[in-house]
C-alpha positions as CSV (number, residue, x, y, z in Angstrom):
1,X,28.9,104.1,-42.6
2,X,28.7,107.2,-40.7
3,X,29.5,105.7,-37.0
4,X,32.9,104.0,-38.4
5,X,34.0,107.2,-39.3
6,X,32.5,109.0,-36.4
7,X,33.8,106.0,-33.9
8,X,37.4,107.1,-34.0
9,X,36.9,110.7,-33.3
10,X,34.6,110.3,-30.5
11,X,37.4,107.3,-29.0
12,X,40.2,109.9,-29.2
13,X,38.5,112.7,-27.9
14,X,37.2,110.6,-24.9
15,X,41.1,109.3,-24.5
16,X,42.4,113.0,-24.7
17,X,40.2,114.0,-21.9
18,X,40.5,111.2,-19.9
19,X,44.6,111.4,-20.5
20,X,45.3,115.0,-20.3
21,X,44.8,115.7,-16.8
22,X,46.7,112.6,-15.6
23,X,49.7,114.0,-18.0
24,X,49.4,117.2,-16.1
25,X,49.3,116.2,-12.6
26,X,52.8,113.8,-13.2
27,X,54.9,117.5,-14.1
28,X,53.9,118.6,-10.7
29,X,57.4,119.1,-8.9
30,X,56.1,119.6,-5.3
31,X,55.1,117.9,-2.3
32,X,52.9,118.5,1.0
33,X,53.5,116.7,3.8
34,X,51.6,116.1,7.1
35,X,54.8,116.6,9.0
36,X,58.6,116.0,9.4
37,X,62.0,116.0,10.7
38,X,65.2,117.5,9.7
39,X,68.4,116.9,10.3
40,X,71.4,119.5,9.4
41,X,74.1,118.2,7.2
42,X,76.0,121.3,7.3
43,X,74.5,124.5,5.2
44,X,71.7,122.3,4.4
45,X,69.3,119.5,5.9
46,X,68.0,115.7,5.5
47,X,64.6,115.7,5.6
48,X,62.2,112.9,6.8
49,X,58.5,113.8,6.4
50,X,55.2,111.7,7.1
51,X,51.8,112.0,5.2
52,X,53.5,113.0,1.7
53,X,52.1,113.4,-1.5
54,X,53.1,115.3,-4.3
55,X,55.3,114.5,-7.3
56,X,59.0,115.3,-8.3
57,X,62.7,114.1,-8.0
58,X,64.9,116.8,-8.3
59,X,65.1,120.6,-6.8
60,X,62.0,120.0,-5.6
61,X,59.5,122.4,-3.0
62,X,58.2,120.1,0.0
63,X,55.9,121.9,2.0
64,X,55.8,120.6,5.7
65,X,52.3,121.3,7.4
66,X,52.9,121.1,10.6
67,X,54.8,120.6,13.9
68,X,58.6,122.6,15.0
69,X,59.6,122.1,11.8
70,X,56.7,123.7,10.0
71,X,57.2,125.8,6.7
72,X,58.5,125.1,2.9
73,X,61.8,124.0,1.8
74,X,63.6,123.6,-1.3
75,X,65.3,120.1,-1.7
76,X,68.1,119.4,-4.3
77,X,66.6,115.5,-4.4
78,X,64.0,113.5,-3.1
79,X,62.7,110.2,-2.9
80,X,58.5,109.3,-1.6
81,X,57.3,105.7,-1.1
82,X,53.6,105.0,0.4
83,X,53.4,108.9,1.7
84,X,56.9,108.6,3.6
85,X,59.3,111.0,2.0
86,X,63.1,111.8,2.2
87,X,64.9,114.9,0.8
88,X,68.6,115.9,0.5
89,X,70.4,118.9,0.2
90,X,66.8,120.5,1.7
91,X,67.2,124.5,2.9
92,X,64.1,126.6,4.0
93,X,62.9,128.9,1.9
């Protein structure tokens, strides 16, 4: 009698913990990336980075490790796929 109604608090507790942090990390609006390229479009840049990860879509930081284009940037967009990332409407920061 005692387990079923200890059962469900020890489930949901084991969920909340499990959950939380994974809840957490998918707000994160930044990347890092290995290194990258950019491109000016005028007052701003396309970028093209390598060895990304990270989260986020929109007005996002993206932090270039290394290389001649080395630093952070603020991107208005961008879009990641298997670590390869592309931002728009990217200035440095």
């Amino acid at each position: 009698m005692l387990l079923r109604r200890l059962l469900p608090i020890a489930l949901g507790a084991v969920l909340l913990t499990t959950l939380a942090p994974a809840a957490a990390a998918g707000a994160v609006a930044d990347h890092e990336c290995f290194s990258g390229q950019l491109t000016p479009t005028g007052d701003t840049y396309k970028m093209t980075a390598w060895g990304c990860g990270g989260g986020g879509y929109v007005d996002v930081t993206v932090r270039l490790m290394v290389g001649a284009e080395a630093g952070t940037y603020l991107c208005g967009h961008v879009f990641s796929w298997n670590g390869t990332l592309v931002g728009e409407r990217c200035v440095k920061e």
